[in-house]
C-alpha positions in Angstrom: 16.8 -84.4 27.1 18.4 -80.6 26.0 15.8 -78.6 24.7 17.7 -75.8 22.5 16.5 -72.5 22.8 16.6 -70.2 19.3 16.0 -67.0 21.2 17.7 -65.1 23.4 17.0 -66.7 26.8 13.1 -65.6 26.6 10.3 -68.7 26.7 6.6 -68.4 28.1 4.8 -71.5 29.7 1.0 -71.1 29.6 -1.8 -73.6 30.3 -3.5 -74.6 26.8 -7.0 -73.4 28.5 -5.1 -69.6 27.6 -4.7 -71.0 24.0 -8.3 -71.8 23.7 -8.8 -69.3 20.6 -5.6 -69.8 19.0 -4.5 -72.5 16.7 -2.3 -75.4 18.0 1.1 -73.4 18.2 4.4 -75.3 17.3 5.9 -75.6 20.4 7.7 -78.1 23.2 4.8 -79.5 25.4 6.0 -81.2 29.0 4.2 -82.5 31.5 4.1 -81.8 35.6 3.7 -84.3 37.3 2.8 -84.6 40.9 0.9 -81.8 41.9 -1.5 -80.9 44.1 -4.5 -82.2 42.1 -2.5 -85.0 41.4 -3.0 -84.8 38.0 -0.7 -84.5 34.9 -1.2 -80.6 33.6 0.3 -80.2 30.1 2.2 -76.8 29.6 3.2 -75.6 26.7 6.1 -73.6 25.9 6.3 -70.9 23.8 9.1 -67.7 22.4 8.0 -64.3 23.8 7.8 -61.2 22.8 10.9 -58.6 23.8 14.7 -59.6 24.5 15.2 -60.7 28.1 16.3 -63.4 29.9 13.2 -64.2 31.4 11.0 -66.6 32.0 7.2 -66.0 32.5 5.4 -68.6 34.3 1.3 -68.9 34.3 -0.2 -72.0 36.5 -3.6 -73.1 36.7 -3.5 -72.9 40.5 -0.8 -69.5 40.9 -3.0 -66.0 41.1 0.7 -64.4 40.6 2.7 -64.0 37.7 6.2 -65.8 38.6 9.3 -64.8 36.8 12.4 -67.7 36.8 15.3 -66.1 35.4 17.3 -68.7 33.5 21.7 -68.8 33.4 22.0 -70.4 30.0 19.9 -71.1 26.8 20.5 -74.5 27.3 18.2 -75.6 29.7 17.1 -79.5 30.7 13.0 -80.6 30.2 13.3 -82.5 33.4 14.4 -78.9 35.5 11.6 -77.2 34.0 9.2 -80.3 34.9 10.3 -79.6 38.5 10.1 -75.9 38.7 6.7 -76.1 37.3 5.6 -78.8 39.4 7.1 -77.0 42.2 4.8 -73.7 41.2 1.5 -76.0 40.9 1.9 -76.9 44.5 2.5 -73.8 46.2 -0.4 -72.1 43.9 -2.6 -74.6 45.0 -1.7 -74.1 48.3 -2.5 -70.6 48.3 -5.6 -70.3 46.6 -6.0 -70.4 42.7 -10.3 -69.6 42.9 -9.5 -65.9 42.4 -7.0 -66.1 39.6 -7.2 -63.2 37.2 -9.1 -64.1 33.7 -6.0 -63.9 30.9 -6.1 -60.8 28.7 -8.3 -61.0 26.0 -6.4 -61.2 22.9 -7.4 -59.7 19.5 -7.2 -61.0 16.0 -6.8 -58.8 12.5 -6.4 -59.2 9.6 -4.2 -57.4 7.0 -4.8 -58.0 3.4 -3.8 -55.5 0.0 -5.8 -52.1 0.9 -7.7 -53.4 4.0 -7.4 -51.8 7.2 -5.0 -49.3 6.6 -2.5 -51.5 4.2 -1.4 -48.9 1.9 0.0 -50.6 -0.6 2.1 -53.5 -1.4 5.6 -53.5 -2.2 7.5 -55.8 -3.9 10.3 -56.1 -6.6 10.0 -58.5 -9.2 12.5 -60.1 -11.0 11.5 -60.7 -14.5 14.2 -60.7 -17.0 14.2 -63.8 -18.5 10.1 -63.4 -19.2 9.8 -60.9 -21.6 5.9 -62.5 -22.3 5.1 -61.4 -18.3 7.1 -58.1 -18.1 5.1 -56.6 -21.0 2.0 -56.8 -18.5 4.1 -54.9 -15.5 1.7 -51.9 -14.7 -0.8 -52.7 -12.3 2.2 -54.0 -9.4 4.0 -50.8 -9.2 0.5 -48.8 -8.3 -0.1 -51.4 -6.0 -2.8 -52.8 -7.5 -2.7 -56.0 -7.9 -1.7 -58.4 -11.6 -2.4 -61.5 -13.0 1.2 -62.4 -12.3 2.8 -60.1 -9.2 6.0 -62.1 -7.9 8.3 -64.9 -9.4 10.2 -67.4 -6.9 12.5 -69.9 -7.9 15.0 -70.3 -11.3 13.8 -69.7 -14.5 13.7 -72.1 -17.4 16.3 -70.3 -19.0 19.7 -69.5 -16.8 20.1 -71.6 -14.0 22.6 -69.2 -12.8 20.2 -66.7 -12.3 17.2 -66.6 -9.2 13.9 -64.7 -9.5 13.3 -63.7 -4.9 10.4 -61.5 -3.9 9.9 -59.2 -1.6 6.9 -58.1 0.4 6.4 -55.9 3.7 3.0 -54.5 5.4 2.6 -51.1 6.5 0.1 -49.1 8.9 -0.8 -52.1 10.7 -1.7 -50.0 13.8 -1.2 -52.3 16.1 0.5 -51.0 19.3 4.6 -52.0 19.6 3.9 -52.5 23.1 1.9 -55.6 22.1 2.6 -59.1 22.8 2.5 -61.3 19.4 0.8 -64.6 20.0 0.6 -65.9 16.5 1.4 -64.4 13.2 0.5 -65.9 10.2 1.0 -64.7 6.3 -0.9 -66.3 3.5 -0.3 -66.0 0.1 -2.4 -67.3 -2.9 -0.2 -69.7 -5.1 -0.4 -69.4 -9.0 1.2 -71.9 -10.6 4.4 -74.3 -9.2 6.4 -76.4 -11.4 8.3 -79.3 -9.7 6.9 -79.1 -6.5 9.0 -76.2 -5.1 9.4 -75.7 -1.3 9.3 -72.0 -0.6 10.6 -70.3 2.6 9.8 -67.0 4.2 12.9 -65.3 5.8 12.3 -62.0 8.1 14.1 -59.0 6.7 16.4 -57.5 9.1 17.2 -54.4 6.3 14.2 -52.2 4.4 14.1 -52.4 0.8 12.3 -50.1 -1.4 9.5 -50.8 -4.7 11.2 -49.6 -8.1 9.5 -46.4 -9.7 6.7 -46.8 -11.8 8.6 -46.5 -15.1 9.4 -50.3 -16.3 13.1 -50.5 -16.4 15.6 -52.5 -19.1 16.1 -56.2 -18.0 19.3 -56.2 -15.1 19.5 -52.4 -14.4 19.5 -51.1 -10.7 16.4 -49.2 -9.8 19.2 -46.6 -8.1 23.4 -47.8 -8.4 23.6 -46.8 -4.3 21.1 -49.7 -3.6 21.9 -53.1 -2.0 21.1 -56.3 -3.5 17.7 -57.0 -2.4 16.4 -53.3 -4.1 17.8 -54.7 -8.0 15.9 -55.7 -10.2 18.3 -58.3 -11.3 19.7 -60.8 -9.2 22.6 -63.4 -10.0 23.1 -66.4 -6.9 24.3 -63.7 -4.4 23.8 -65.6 -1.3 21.3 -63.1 1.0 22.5 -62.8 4.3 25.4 -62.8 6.3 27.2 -65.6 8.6 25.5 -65.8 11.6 22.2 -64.0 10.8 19.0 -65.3 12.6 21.6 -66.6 15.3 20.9 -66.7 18.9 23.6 -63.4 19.6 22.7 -61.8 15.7 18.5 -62.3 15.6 17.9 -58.9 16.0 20.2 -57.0 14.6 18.8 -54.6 12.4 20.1 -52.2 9.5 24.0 -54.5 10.0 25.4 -56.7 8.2 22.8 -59.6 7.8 19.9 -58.4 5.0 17.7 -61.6 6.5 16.7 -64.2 9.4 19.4 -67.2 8.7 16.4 -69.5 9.5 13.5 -68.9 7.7 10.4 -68.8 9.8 8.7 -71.8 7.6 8.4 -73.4 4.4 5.3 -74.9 2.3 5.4 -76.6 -1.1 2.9 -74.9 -2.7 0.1 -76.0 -4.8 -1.3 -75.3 -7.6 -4.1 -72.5 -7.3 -4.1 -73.0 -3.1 -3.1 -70.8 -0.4 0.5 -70.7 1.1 0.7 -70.6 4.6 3.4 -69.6 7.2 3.5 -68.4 10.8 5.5 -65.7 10.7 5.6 -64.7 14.9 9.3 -65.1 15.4 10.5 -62.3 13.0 6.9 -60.4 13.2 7.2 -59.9 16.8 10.9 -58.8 16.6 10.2 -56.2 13.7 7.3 -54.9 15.7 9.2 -54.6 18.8 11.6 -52.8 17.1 10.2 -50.5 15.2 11.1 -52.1 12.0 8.4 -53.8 10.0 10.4 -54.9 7.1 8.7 -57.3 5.9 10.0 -60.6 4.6 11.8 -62.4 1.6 10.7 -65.1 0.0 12.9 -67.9 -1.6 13.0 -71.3 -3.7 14.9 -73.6 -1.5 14.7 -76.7 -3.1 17.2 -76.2 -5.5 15.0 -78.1 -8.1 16.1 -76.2 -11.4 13.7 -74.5 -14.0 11.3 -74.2 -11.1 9.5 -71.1 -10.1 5.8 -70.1 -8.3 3.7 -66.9 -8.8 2.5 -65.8 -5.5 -0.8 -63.0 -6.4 0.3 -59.9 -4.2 -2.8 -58.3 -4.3 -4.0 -61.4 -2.2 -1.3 -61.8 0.4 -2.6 -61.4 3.7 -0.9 -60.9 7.5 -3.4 -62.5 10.3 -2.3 -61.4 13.7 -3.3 -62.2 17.2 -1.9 -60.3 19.5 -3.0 -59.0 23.3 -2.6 -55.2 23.1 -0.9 -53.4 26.5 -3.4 -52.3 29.2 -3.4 -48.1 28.3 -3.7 -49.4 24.6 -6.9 -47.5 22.5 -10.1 -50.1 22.0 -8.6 -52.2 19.3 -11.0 -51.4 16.0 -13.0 -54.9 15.5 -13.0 -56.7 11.7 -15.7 -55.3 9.0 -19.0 -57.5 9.2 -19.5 -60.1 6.5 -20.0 -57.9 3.1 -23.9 -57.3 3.0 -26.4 -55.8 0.6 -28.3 -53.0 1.1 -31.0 -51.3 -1.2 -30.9 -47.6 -1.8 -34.8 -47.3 -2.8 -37.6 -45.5 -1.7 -39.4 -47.1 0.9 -39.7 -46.8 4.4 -39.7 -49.2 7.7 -43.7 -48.4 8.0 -44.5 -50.0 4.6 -41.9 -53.0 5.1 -43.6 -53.7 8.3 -46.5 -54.5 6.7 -45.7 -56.9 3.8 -43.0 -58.7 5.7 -43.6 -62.3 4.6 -42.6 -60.5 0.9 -39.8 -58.6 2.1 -38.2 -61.8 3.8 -37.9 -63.4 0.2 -35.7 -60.2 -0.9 -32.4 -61.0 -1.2 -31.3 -57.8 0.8 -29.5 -57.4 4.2 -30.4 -53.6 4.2 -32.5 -50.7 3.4 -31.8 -46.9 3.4 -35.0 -44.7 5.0 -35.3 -41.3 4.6 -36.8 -40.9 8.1 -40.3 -40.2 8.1 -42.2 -37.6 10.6 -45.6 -38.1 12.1 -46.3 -34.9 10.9 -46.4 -35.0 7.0 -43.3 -34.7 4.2 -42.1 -31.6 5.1 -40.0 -32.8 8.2 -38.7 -36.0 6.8 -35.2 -36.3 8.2 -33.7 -37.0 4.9 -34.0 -33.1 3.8 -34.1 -31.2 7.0 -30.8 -31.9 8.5 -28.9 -29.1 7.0 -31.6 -26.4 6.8 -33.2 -23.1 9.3 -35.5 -24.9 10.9 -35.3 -27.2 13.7 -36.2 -31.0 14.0 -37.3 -32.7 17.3 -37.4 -36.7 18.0 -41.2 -36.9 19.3 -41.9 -36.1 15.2 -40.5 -39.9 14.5 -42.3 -41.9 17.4 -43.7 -44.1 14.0 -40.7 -44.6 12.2 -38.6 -45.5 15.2 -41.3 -48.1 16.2 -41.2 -49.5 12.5 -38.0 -49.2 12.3 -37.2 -51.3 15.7 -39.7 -54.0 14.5 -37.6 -54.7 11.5 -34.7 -55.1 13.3 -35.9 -57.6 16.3 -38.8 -59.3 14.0 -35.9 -61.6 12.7 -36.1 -60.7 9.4 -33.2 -60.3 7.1 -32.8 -56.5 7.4 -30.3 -56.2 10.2 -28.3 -53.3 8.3 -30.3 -50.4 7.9 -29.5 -46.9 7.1 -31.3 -43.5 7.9 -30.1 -40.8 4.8 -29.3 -37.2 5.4 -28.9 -35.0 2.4 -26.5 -32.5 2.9 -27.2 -30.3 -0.1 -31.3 -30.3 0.8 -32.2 -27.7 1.6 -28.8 -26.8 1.7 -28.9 -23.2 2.9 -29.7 -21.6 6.4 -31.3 -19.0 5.4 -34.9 -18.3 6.3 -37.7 -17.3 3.2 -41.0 -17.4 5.8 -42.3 -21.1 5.0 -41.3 -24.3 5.7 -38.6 -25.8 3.1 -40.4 -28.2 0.6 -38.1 -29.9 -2.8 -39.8 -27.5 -5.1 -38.9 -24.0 -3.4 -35.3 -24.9 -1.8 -32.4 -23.3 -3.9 -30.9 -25.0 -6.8 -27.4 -25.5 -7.0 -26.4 -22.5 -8.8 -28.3 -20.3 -5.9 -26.2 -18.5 -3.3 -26.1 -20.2 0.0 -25.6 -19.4 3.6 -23.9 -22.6 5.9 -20.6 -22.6 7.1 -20.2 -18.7 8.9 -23.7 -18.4 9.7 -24.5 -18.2 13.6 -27.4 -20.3 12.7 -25.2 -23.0 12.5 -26.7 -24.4 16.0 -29.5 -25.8 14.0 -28.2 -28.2 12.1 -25.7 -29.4 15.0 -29.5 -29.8 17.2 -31.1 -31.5 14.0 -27.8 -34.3 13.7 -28.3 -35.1 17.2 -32.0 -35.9 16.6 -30.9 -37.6 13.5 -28.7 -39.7 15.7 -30.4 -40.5 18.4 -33.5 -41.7 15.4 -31.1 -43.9 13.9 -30.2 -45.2 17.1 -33.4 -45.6 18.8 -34.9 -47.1 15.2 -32.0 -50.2 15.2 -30.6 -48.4 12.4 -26.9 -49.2 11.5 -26.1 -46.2 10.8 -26.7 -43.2 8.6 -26.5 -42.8 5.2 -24.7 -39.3 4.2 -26.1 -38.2 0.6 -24.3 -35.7 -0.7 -24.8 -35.3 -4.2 -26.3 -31.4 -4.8 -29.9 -32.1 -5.4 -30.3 -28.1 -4.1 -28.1 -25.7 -2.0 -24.5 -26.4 -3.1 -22.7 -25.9 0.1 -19.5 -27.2 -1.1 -18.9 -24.7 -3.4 -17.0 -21.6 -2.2 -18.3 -19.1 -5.0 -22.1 -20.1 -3.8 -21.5 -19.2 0.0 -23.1 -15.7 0.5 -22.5 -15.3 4.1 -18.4 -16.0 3.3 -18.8 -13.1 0.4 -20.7 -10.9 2.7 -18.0 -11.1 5.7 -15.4 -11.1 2.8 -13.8 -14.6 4.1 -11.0 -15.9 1.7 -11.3 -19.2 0.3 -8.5 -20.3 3.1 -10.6 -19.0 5.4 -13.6 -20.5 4.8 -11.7 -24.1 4.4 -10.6 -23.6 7.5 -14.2 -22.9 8.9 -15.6 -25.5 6.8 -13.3 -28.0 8.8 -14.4 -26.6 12.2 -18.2 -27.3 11.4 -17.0 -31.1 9.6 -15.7 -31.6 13.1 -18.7 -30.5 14.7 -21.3 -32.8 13.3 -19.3 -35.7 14.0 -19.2 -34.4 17.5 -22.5 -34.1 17.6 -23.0 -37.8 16.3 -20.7 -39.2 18.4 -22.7 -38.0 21.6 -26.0 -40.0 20.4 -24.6 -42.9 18.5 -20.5 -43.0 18.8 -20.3 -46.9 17.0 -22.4 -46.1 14.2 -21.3 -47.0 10.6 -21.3 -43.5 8.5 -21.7 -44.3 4.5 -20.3 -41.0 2.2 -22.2 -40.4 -1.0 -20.3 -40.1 -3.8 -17.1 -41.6 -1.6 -14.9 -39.8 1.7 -12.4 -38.1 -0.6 -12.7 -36.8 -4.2 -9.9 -36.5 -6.4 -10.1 -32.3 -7.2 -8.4 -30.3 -10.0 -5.0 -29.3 -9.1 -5.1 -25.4 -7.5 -8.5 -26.2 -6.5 -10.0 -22.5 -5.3 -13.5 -23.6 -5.2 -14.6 -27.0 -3.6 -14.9 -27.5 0.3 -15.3 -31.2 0.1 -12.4 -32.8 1.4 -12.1 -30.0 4.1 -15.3 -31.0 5.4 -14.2 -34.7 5.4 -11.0 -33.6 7.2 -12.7 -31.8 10.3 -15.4 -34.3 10.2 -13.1 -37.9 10.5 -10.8 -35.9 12.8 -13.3 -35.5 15.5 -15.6 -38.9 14.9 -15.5 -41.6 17.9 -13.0 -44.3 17.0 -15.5 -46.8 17.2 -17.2 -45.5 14.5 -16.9 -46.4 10.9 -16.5 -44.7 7.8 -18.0 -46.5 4.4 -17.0 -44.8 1.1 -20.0 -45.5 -1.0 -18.3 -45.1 -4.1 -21.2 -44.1 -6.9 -18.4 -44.1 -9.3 -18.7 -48.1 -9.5 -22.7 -47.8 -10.5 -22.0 -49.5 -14.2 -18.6 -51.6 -13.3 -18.8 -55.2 -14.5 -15.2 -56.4 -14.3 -13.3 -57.1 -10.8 -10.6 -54.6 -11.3 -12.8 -51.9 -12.1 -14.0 -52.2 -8.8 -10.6 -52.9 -7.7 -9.2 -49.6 -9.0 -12.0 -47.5 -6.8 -10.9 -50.3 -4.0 -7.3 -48.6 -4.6 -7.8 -45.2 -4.8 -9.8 -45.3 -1.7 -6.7 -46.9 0.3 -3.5 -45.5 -2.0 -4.5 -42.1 -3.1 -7.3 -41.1 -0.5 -4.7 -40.4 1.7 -2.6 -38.7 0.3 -5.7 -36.0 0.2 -6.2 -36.1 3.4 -5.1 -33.5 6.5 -5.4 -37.3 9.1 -4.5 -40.3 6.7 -3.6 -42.2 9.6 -6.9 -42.0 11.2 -9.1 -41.8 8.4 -6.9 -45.1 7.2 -7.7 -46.6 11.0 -11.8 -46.2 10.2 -12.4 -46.4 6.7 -13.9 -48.9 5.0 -14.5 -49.0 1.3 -18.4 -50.0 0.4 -19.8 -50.2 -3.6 -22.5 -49.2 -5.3 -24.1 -50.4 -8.2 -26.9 -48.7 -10.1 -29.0 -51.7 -11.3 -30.9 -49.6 -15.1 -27.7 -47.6 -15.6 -27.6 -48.9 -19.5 -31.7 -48.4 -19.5 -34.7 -51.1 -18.2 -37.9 -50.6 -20.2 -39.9 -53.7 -21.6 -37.1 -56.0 -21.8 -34.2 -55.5 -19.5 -32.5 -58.5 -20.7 -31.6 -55.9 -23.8 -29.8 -53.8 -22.1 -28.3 -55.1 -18.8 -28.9 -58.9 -19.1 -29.6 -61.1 -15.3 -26.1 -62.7 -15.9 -24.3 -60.1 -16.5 -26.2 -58.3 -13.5 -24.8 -61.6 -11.7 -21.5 -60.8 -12.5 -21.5 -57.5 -10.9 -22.7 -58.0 -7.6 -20.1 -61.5 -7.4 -17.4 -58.9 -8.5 -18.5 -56.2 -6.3 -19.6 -58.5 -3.5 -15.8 -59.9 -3.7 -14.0 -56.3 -3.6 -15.8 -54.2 -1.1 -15.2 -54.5 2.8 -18.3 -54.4 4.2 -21.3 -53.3 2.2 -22.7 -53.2 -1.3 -25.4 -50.7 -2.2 -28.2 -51.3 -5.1 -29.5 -48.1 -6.6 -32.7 -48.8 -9.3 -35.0 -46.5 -10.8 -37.5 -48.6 -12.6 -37.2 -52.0 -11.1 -38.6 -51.9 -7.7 -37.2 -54.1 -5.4 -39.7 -54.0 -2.5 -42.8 -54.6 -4.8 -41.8 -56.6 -8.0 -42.9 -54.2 -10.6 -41.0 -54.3 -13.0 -38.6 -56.8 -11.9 -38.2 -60.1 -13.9 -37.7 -63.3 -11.5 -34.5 -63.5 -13.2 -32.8 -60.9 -11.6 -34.0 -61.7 -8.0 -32.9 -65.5 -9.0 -29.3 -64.1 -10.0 -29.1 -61.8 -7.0 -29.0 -64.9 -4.6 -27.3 -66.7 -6.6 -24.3 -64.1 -6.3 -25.2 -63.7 -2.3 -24.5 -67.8 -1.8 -21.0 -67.8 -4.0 -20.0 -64.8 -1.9 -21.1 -66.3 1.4 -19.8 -69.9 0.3 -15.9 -68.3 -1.2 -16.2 -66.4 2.0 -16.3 -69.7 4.1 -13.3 -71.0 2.0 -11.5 -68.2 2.0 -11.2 -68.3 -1.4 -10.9 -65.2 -4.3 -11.9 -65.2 -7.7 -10.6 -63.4 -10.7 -12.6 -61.7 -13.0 
């Protein structure tokens, strides 16, 4: 029996016990028999990464990795049976006990805006739909559309044949890696005549048109190749011998595509489409060139085409990462809800029956003292006067009990306010709210030498949060008082007559040094940014020191630490793509502020919050903000944001019931279930 190889000359046989935490791979099986344990051992083989002629050999019995070099790619089942059986044997006989564990392999996933995608590109091909080209905007930002990407023929012009194009970008994943399964899914709008659609690895880039809609069959740009038109006739893609054994990867030559697609699926109505994508994954990453793929109707049924939602395609990769490779960053948590409401772990502690029946994951402290109000954490970070741990022996304690009581609370947050008191400067009392500046008040922070302070006072705030179980920390940073952000409010700059480049400059230095100072306390925390990490400033800003704070201060964090935008701006979104706009502008235009996009796209994570009385409360909420509707947010939220959603109320209070109808709790589980129960089926709703 010949068993053809489709790549050059490169195959890996593992045991299946290596494959444990991988789906069933499509791939040859054979069986040794005769060995030392006199047992049959099922190997599996499967294409590696790179472009050798090597074979790499891993027996149950061998402590040794065991290279066989093969002459042709045509290579008999029963010679590997016998070189295989021949390596069980003398592995046994020399002692598998010791043999090395297998790397361990890590799994990520890729979807529209998540972990560092920054956008998705596409072209569509929508002439002959004038009722679906009038509703063109949202694909060119990226953004998502009810309708993203046509494949297949028309009902008018059988001549003609709608293609799509999509590629990933920023994946971070190391090219030295070795690609155990790929996998992209798309969600499937609506097929007619059962279609079968294939997936073909681009060996050539292609670019997105501009954002302008162009007239039906005019280039994007007359230089282009065929697969950057808008407008495409029967061209064949691809050239003879593409996705051959000698031609696979050759990139930016004649071919445009992979000859052989890397799978096909007949897609279903409203279902996921599914294909493993390794072969021409692995390739583009090896190469450098991440091109993405093409997607085509192959059928050849006429009048037939599917509407694949881009702002729902997703890459999955498993890969093992090379030994000097950086910790690979782990998957956001489940999406949780967290309440941003007075209370702290002290109280909670003592009502805990009641707080179990609350439908949050998470609570934001402000970080008591033992001592009285005046050294809360909350507004004493960024001030003169010093904070020490032993002040927060109670709320630690309380704090801790929540976490390991088993009560639903496993995601809390301790908040810092950087505007309170918002100034260094000393006035011979203890700060309290009432006499700390206001946010038209002159300010001393980023050139004082008293700076020390509040690097001391976010260590202690770090090592609370740790010690307390505490996810993380909760940076506030709306300008209750001293407006540190603003350059015309910073004394010290005007007294050592600093230029506004100057002090952006400084302004970074001190960002980088209170991450610094976090990351020798609590280096894996999760960091949530109140309003969000960037904010979108006039152009020829000359007065906020915002984003340079954000720049010095993601620059220097760990990199197991993550970054939650908190995103305020959502507090009275109902729809989905209102939150899916913020979802946008935190992956798409965020870093195109920012002085480290690629690290600050590495770490961030986007979070939501929703402000429950934002239209008003009083006697009879249902007035103004009604329980379903209420519903409807969180499900919308709960479906957009990566990790966590944040409630913000002023006169329903969560912890105690007043003012809180049983309806709203009663719709704020039911949203929790859907979430947790579209979650399991990997499903998405629209708005």
């Amino acid at each position: 029996m010949d068993f053809e190889c489709r790549m050059p000359n490169v195959w890996q046989i593992v045991r299946p016990r290596c494959q444990d935490n991988l789906p069933a791979l499509k791939a040859p099986h054979i069986v040794a028999e005769g060995n030392a344990l006199g047992k049959k051992e099922e190997i599996i083989i499967q294409p590696c990464r790179g472009c050798t002629n090597q074979t790499f050999v891993s027996m149950p019995c061998n402590p040794f990795p065991i290279t066989v070099r093969s002459s042709s790619m045509n290579f008999r089942m029963q010679h590997v049976r016998t070189v295989v059986a021949g390596l069980l044997f003398l592995g046994c006989l020399a002692g598998a006990s010791a043999a090395p564990e297998p790397p361990a392999s890590v799994t990520v996933e890729f979807t529209e805006g998540r972990r560092g995608y920054t956008g998705f590109r596409c072209v569509w091909l929508m002439q002959d739909k004038p009722d679906v080209s009038s509703r063109r905007g949202p694909w060119l930002t990226g953004g998502g559309g009810a309708e993203d990407m046509l494949v297949g023929r028309p009902f008018t012009g059988p001549d003609k044949e709608y293609r799509g194009l999509l590629r990933f970008e920023n994946l971070d994943i190391p090219p030295d890696s070795e690609i155990l399964l790929a996998e992209l899914n798309l969600d499937n709008g609506l097929p007619l005549d059962r279609p079968e659609m294939a997936v073909f690895g681009l060996l050539k880039p292609f670019t997105a048109p501009p954002r302008e809609p162009r007239e039906p069959g005019v280039l994007v740009d007359e230089n282009e190749t065929t697969w950057n038109s808008q407008y495409h006739g029967r061209t064949r893609w691809g050239a003879p011998g593409a996705g051959k054994s000698g031609d696979s990867f050759t990139y930016d030559a004649g071919a445009d595509h992979f000859a052989e697609p890397d799978g096909v699926a007949t897609p279903v109505m409203k279902a996921r489409v599914q294909f493993d994508v390794t072969r021409s994954f692995a390739s583009q990453l090896a190469h450098g060139k991440l091109y993405g793929w093409l997607l085509r109707e192959i059928s050849g049924a006429g009048e037939t085409y599917v509407n694949p939602t881009s702002r729902r395609a997703r890459l999955r990769v498993t890969y093992v990462p090379p030994p000097d490779a950086p910790p690979a960053r782990l998957p956001p948590p489940e999406r949780r809800l967290i309440c941003f409401q007075l209370a702290e772990p002290q109280a909670l502690v003592e009502d805990l029956p009641r707080i179990e029946k609350q439908p949050f994951q998470g609570a934001v402290f402000f970080g008591s003292a033992d001592s009285g109000n005046e050294k809360w954490i909350v507004n004493n970070v960024f001030g003169p006067d010093r904070i020490e741990i032993d002040n927060y022996a109670g709320f630690i304690e309380a704090g801790r009990t929540l976490r390991e009581s088993g009560t639903r609370l496993t995601d809390n947050f301790l908040r810092v306010n950087l505007c309170a008191p918002g100034t260094l400067k000393r006035i011979g009392e203890p700060y309290h709210w009432d006499n700390m500046p206001r946010s038209d008040d002159p300010v001393r922070m980023w050139w004082d030498d008293a700076f020390d302070t509040v690097i001391h006072n976010m260590e202690v705030a770090a090592r609370v949060a740790r010690q307390a179980g505490m996810a993380g920390i909760f940076f506030d940073a709306e300008e209750y008082r001293g407006n540190i952000f603003s350059y015309d409010k910073q004394e010290d700059a005007q007294e050592l007559v600093k230029s506004f480049e100057d002090t952006q400059a400084q302004v970074r230095l001190r960002g980088g040094q209170v991450a610094e100072a976090i990351n020798r306390h609590y280096p894996d925390m999760a960091v949530i940014m109140y309003f969000s990490v960037y904010r979108e400033l006039p152009k020829g800003n000359t007065n906020s020191l915002w984003n340079d704070y954000m720049d010095g201060f993601i620059e220097k964090m760990d990199p197991r630490m993550r970054i939650v935008a908190a995103n305020s701006l959502a507090y009275a979104y109902v729809a989905r793509s209102r939150f899916e706009e913020r979802y946008h502008w935190d992956y798409v235009e965020a870093p195109k502020i920012s002085r480290v996009p690629e690290k600050y796209l590495r770490q961030v994570e986007v979070g939501l919050g929703l402000f429950c009385d934002y239209n008003g409360w009083d006697d009879d909420p249902e007035l103004f903000s009604s329980s379903a509707q209420w519903q409807t947010r969180l499900e919308n939220a709960l479906a957009v944001a990566d990790s966590y959603v944040w409630v913000y109320s002023i006169q329903p209070n969560w912890w105690t019931g007043k003012n809180l109808p049983p309806a709203y709790l009663d719709a704020t589980f039911r949203a929790l279930d859907l979430a947790r129960r579209r979650a399991a089926l990997d499903y998405s709703s629209g708005d």
